[in-house]
N, C-alpha and C positions, 0 to 999 in steps of 0.2 A: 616432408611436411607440406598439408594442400598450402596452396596460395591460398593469401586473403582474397576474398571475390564474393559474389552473388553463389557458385556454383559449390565452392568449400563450405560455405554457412550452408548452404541447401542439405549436403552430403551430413556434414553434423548435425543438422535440426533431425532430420529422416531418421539418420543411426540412435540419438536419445527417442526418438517417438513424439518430439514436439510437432514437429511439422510430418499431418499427416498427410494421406495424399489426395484427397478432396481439395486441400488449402494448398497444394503444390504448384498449381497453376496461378493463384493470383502473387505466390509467392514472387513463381518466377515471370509474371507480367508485369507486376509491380515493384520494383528493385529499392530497395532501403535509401541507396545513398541520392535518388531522386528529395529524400524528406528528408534530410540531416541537412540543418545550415554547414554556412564555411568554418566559423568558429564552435567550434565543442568545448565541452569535457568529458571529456571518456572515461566509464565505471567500469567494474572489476564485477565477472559475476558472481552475483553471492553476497557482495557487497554493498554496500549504500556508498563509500567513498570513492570520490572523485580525482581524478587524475590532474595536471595541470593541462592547461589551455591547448588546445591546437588550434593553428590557424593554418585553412585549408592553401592556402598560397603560399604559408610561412614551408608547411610542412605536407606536401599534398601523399607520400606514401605514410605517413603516422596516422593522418587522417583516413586515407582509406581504408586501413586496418585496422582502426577504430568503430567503423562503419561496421564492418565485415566481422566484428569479432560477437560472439555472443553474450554481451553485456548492455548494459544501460548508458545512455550518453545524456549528458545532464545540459542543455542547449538555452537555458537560462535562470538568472539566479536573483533572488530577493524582488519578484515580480517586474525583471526589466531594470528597476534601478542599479544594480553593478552589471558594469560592462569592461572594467579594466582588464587587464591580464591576474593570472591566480586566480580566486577564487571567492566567492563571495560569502554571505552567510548561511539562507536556503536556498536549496535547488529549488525551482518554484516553474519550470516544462524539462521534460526529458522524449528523448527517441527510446522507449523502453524495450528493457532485454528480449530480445527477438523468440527466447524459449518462452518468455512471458506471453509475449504478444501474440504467441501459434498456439499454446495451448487454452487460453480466455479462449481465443474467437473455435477452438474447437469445446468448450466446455458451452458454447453458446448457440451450437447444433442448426446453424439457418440453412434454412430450405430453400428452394427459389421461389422469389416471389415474395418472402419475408418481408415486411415492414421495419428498420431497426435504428432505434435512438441510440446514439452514441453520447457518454457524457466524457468531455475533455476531449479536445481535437489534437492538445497538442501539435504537433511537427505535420502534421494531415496523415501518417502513412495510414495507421491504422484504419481510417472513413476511407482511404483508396483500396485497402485489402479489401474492405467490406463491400465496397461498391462494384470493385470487378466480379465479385460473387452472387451478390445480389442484386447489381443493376442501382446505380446511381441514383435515378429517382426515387430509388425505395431507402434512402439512407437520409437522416438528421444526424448533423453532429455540432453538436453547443460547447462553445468555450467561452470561459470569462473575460480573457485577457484580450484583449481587442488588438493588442500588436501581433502573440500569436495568434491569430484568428485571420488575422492578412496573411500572415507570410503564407500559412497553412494554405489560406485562399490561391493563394499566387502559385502554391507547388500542386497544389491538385489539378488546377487548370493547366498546367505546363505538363501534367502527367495524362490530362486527358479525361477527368473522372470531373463529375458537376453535382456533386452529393449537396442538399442543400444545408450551408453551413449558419450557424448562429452566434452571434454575440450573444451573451446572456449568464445568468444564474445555473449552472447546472442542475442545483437545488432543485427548479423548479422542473425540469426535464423540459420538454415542447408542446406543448396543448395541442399549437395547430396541425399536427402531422397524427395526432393519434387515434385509437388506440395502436401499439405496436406490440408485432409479434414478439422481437427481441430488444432489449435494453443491457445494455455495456457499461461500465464506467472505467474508464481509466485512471481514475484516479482513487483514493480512499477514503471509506468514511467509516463512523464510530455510530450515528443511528442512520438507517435506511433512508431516504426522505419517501413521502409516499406517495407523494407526485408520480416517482418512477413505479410502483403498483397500480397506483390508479390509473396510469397511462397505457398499460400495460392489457392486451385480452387474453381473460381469465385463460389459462394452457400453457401461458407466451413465460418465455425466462428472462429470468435477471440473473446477468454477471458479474459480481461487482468487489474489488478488495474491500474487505471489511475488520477492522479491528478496536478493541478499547483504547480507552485514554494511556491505559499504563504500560501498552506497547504488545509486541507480537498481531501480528496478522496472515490474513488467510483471505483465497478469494474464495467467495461464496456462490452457490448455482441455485439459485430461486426459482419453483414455480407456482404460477401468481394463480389462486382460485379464485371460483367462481363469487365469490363472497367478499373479494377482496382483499383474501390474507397473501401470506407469501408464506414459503418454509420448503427449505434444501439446504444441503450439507454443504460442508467447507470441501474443496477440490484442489486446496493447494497451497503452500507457502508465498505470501509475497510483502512488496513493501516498496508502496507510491505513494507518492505527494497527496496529501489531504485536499479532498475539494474545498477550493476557497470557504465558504458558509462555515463550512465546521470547523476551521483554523481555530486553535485555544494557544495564546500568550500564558507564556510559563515565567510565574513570580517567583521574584532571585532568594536567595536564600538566604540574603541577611533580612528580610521580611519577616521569614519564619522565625528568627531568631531575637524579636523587637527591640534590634540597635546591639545587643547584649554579641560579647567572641560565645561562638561554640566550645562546651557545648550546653552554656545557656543553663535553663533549667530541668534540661532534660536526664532523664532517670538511668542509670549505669543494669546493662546486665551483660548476659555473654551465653552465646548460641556456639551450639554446634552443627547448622545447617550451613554449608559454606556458600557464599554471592555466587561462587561459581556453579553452584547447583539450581539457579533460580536465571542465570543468565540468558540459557539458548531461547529463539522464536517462541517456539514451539509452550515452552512452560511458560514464557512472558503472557502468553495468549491465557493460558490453563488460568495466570494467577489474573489478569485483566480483570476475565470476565467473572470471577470469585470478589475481587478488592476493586468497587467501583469509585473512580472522582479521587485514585491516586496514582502517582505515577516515579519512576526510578531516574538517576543520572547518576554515573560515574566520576567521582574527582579522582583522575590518575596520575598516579607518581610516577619517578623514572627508575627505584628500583622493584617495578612488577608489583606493587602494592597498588590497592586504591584503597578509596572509602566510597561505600555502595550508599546514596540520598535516598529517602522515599519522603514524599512531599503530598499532602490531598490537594484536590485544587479552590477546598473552599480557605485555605491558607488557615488551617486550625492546629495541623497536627503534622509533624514531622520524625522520621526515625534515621540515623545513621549507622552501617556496618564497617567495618577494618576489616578489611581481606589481607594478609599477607601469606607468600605462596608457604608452605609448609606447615603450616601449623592446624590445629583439627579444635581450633578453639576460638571465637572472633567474639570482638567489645560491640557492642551494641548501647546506642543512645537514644533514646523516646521521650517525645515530649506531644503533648496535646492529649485532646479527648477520644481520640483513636490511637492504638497502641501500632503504629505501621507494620513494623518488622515481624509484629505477633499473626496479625493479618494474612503477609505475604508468606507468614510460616507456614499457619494451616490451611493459604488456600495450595501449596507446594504438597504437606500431604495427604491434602485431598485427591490431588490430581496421580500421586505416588501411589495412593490406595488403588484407586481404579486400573493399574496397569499402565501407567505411563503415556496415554492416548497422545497420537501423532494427532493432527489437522483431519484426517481422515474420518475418524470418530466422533467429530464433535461438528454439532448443525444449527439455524440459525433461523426462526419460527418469529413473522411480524405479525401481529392483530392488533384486533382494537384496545389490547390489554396492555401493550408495549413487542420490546424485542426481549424474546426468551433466547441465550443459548442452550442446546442439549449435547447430552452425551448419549451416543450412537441411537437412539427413534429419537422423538420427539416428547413423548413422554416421561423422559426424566432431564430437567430441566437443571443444568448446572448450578450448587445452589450459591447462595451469598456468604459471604464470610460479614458477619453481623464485627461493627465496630462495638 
């Protein structure tokens, strides 16, 4: 088995095709575990869950194999406020999965000499990869959080790179450095802001995770016309922290329910499409962007049962599923002026009709009319599932 290290991650980014060889040198002048603080949490790749705590004195080999392994390490939680051991509620900065991190900055094609705004600084590595490639004065990078936005400050500096860094609204990208060639976001959003097109000269790309309210996401490769629209295809599966601005608080369920046990006044029927046919990324994406302003959560039990929630966010209509493994028949409850579960059905076989479309297929067109998704041109526009 390689050792953990710089040179075993190099060897596996290379053999998957994430890291190619243009980004091989900042890779290896730039080393990861310069931008990991001493305390972590280490992810799992593939996953969104978090490991418990390492502390890099407590445990300095867990920690460097943490560093070194290709996954996401989650370096702060519920904006700074929890700092105990365990775990907190959200991850709210991470040192993201390094397949992640090589394949963005190669979907983002810069040249030298580039101009490029970076949204979310995070840990700093990613504004140092960028800078050893295109030269430090040609890089902005904006972060909200002002604590990480020092330390970031403090490891770029100690790394050698002098990118000029921002506290700020990501939302709003950087006025004073633009227009830019390229625009990055490490973080996710649900509508584009336009700041980052307008900042943008017409040619120049946007790379940015983007998904619905109701889950599944994808990073998206913009390029920005002359007129000021944007529109490029999805490049890929992922799943980051929401930029601050767009953060939505999600109302508890006995709201839905006005004080009343489930399940309330809600209406009995029984489906045969099973929760677990609507579960993976991929279709969460499909049904997203079909069933707008609702979204899903799991209540899970401990014998492999749940009950699948679908909730709108204007707090009018809610539907619940029973999954239990074996059976090809599940109860179904609805209540409000939107029938949920009817929704998430036909936007499931809409998506079923078309052939199944992976991330691949499906793109992501802004104007002055709003954001359209399509399926494979731009001309057929993914449609709505009408409540």
């Amino acid at each position: 088995m390689e050792e953990a290290g710089p040179k075993g991650l190099a060897s596996a980014l290379l053999a998957s095709g994430a890291l190619t060889s243009d980004w091989l040198p900042a890779f290896e002048a730039v080393p990861r575990h310069f931008f990991v603080p001493d305390v972590i949490w280490p992810g799992r790749a593939g996953m969104n869950r978090q490991s418990d705590r390492v502390v890099r004195s407590d445990e300095p080999e867990a920690w460097w194999a943490a560093v070194y392994r290709d996954a996401p390490i989650t370096t702060q939680w519920d904006d700074g406020t929890y700092t105990g051991p365990g775990k907190g509620k959200v991850p709210s900065c991470s040192n993201s999965m390094p397949t992640m991190v090589f394949s963005m900055l190669d979907a983002l094609s810069v040249e030298e000499g580039h101009r490029v705004l970076e949204i979310g600084t995070g840990t700093g590595w990613n504004a140092a990869l960028l800078s050893h490639r295109v030269g430090a004065a040609n890089v902005v990078t904006v972060e909200v959080d002002a604590t990480s936005a020092r330390a970031a400050r403090t490891r770029l500096d100690a790394a050698g790179y002098e990118p000029l860094t921002v506290v700020g609204d990501g939302a709003e990208g950087f006025p004073g450095r633009a227009p830019y060639d390229r625009v990055i976001a490490t973080c996710s959003v649900g509508s584009l802001p336009r700041a980052w097109i307008g900042q943008t000269k017409p040619g120049g790309v946007i790379v940015a995770p983007w998904g619905p309210v109701y889950g599944g996401e994808a990073v998206v490769r913009l390029t920005v016309a002359g007129d000021g629209t944007a529109s490029g295809r999805f490049v890929g599966s992922s799943a980051f922290m929401r930029l601050r601005a767009q953060r939505t608080a999600r109302t508890h369920v006995r709201e839905y329910l006005g004080g009343r046990k489930w399940p309330a006044d809600g209406v009995r029927s029984v489906t045969d499409l099973s929760p677990e046919a609507v579960a993976d990324w991929h279709v969460m994406f499909a049904i997203g962007v079909q069933v707008p302003g609702a979204f899903p959560w799991a209540e899970v039990y401990g014998d492999g049962s749940y009950t699948l929630w679908l909730r709108d966010t204007a707090v009018t209509s809610w539907a619940t599923v029973d999954y239990e493994p074996g059976r090809d028949e599940y109860e179904v409850w609805q209540s409000g002026p939107r029938k949920l579960w009817a929704e998430v059905r036909a936007a499931y076989h809409w998506w079923d009709a078309q052939g199944r479309p992976g991330f691949d297929r499906f793109g992501l067109t802004v104007d002055a009319d709003g954001e359209r998704v399509w399926l494979d041109e731009p001309g057929r526009p993914v449609p709505l599932v009408r409540p």
